[in-house]
N, C-alpha and C positions, 0 to 999 in steps of 0.2 A: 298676202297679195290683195288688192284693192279690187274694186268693180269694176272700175276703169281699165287696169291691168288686164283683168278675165278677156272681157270684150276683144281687148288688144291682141291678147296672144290668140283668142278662137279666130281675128281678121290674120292674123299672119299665120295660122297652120293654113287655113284654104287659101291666102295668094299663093300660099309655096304648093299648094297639093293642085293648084287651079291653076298653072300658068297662064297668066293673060286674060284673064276674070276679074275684072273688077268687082272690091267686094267693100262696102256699107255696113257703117254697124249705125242704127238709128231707125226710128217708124219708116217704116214700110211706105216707098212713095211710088205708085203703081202710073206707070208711063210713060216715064223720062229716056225717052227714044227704044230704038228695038235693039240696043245692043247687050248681046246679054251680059248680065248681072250678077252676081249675088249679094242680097243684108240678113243681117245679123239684127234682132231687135230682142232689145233684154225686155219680158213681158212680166215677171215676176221676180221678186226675192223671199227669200223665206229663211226660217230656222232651220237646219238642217241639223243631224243626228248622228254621232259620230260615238263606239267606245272606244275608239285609238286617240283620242285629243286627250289633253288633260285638263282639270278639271279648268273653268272657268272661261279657257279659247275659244273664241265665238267661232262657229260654223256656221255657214250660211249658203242656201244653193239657191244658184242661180239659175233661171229656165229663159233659154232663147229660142224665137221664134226666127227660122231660117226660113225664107224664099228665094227662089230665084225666076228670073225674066229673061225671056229673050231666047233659051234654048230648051226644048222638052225632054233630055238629059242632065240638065248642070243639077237640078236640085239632088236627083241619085249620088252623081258625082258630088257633092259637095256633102252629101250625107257618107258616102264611103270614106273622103278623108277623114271626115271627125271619127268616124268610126277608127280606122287604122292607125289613130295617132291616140 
């Protein structure tokens, strides 16, 4: 799976967990009207550490920085679905 890929499928579990959320994957652009929101910003990659890979498979983890705008629940909410999935 790519980088590109990841992003993709973390935007489609919260449209589907967020009905009618719009959700951003990209830097964090704080303002762009009061409706609420959720992005996705991939802020790191790294090595990641795996003994189930075999030998030479790159692992790699990713860390995404989630906010949300516009409601003082969507960020919980958007933090339960990733969690539940």
């Amino acid at each position: 799976m790519s980088i590109r890929a990841a992003g993709a499928t973390l935007k489609a579990v919260l449209e589907d967990g967020l009905k009618g959320v719009p959700v951003t994957v990209g830097p964090p652009e704080p303002g762009a009207g009061g409706a609420p929101r959720v992005n996705l910003f991939l802020y790191r990659v790294g090595q990641g550490q795996s003994r189930n890979l075999p030998r030479g498979a790159p692992l790699l983890e990713l860390r995404y920085l989630v906010t949300a705008l516009g409601d003082d629940g969507l960020l919980g909410d958007a933090i339960q679905v990733l969690h539940e999935r």
